[in-house]
C-alpha positions in Angstrom: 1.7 -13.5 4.1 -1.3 -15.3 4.0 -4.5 -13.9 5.0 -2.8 -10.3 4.9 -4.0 -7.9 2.3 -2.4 -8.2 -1.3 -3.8 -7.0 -4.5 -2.2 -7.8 -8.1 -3.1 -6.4 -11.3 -1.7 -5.0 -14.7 -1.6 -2.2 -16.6 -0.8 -1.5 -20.1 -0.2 1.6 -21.8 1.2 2.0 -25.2 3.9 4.5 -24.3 7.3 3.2 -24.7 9.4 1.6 -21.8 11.5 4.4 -22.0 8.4 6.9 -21.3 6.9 5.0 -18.8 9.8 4.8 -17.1 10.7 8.6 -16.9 6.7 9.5 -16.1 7.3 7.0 -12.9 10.7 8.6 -12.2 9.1 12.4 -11.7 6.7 11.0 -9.4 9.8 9.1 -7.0 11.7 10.4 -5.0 14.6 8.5 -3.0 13.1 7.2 0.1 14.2 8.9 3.3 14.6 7.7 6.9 13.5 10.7 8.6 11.2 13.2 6.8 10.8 16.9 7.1 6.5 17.9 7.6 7.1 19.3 4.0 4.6 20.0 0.7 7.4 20.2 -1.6 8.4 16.5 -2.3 7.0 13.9 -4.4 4.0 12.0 -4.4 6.2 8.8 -4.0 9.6 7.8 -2.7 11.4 4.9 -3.5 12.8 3.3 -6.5 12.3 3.3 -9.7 15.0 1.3 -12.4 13.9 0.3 -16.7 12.5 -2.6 -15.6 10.8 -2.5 -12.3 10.1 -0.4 -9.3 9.2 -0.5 -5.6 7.6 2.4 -4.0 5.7 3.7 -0.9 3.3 7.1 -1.0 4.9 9.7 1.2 3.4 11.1 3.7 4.1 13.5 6.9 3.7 10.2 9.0 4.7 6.3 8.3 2.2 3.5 8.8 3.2 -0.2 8.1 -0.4 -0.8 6.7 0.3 1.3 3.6 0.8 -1.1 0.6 4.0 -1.4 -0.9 3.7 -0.8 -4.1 6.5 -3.6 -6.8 6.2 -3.2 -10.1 7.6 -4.7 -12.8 8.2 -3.2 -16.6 8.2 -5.5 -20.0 7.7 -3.7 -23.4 5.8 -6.6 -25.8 4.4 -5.9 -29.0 4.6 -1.9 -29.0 3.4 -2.1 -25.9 4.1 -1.2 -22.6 3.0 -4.3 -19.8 3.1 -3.2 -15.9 2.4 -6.2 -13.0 2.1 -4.6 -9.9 1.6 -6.1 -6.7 0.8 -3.9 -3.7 1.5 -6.0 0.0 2.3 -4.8 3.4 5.6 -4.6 4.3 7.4 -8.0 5.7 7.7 -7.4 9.1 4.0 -6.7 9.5 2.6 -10.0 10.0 5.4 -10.8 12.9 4.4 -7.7 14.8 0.9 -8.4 14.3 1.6 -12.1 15.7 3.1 -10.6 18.6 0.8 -7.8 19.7 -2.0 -10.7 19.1 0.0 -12.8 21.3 0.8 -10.5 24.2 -2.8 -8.6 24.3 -4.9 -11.9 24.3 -1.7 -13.4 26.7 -2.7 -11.0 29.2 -6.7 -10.3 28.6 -8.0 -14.3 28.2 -7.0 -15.4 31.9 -8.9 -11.5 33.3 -11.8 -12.4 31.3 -11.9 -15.9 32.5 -10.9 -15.2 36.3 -14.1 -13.0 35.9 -11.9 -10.0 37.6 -13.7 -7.2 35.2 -17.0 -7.0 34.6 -18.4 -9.2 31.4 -18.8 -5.7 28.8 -15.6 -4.6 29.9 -13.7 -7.9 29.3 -15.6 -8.4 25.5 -14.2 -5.1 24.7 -11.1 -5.5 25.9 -11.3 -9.0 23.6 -12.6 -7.1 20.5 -10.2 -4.7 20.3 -7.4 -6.3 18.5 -10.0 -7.4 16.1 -11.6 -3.8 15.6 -8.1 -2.3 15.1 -6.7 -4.4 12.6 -10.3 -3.8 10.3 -9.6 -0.5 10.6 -5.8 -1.2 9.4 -7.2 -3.3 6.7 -9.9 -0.5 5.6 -6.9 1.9 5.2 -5.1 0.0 3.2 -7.6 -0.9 0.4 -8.3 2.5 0.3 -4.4 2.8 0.0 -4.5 0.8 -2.7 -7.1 2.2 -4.3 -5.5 5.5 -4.0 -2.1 4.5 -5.4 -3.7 2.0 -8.2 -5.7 5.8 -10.1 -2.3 7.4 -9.0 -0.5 4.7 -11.2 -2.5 5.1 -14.1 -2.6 8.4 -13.9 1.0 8.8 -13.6 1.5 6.7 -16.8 -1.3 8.0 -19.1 1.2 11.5 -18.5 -1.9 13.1 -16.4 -0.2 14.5 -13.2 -2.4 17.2 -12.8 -4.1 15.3 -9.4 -7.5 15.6 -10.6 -10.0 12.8 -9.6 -9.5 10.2 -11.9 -12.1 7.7 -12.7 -12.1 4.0 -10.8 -9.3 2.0 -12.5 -10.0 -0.5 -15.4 -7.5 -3.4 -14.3 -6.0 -5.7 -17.1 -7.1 -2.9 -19.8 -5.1 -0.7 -21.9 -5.0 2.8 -21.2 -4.0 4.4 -23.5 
């Protein structure tokens, strides 16, 4: 996924594997295919095992530029060590590709043929381009979002106060 947003970072806390691993547990839920418009769920669905996880935030609607969120759990030196790696889900760069292919497919020959006027046919060009910044903006601030929600979550605070910027490769405990 190449040129598609990805962020990588760790955490450490010095909680126990055990610990972390229950504090991420409360916060998942199992994901589900068709969600109720509910407040009564948790903040994240997905799964969460002693070793690793792979979640998504849950929200009333789905959008395939929210980060997946992979972790994976190693206890070294009385110390717990999280890698996490937040990416878009698989199949987003294929239907990308393909709405690329068929918009420009259809809107390069009516700009060239001239049969719009010019300031119509550069809009029609930019709009791909416009839309996908916007999909990228929400999902660094995704990321952002779910990185504080992380270290929140494992530092035991799940009080959802604002928590401060994250401090990436630094203990926090």
């Amino acid at each position: 996924m190449k040129g598609f947003p990805h962020h990588e970072f760790t955490l450490q806390t010095n909680a126990g594997l055990t610990l972390v691993y229950q504090r991420l547990s409360a916060q998942v839920e199992p994901a589900q295919p068709v969600r109720k418009v509910s407040h009564d769920h948790a903040p994240y669905e997905g799964v969460v095992s002693e070793n690793s996880f792979k979640i998504r935030r849950v929200y009333d609607y789905r959008s395939q530029f929210w980060p997946t969120i992979r972790g994976r759990l190693k206890e070294q030196d009385g110390r717990t060590h999280i890698n996490v790696t937040m990416s878009l889900h698989p199949s987003v760069p294929l239907l990308v590709g393909l709405w690329f292919l068929g918009w420009y497919g259809l809107t390069i020959p009516v700009a060239i043929a001239n049969i719009i006027p010019t300031p119509i046919a550069i809009l029609f060009l930019a709009a791909p381009v416009l839309s996908l910044l916007g999909s990228w903006w929400t999902f660094w601030k995704e990321v952002n979002r779910s990185q504080r929600d992380l270290e929140a979550i494992l530092q035991g605070n799940n009080d959802n106060a604002i928590h401060p910027q994250p401090s990436i490769d630094k203990p926090i405990d």
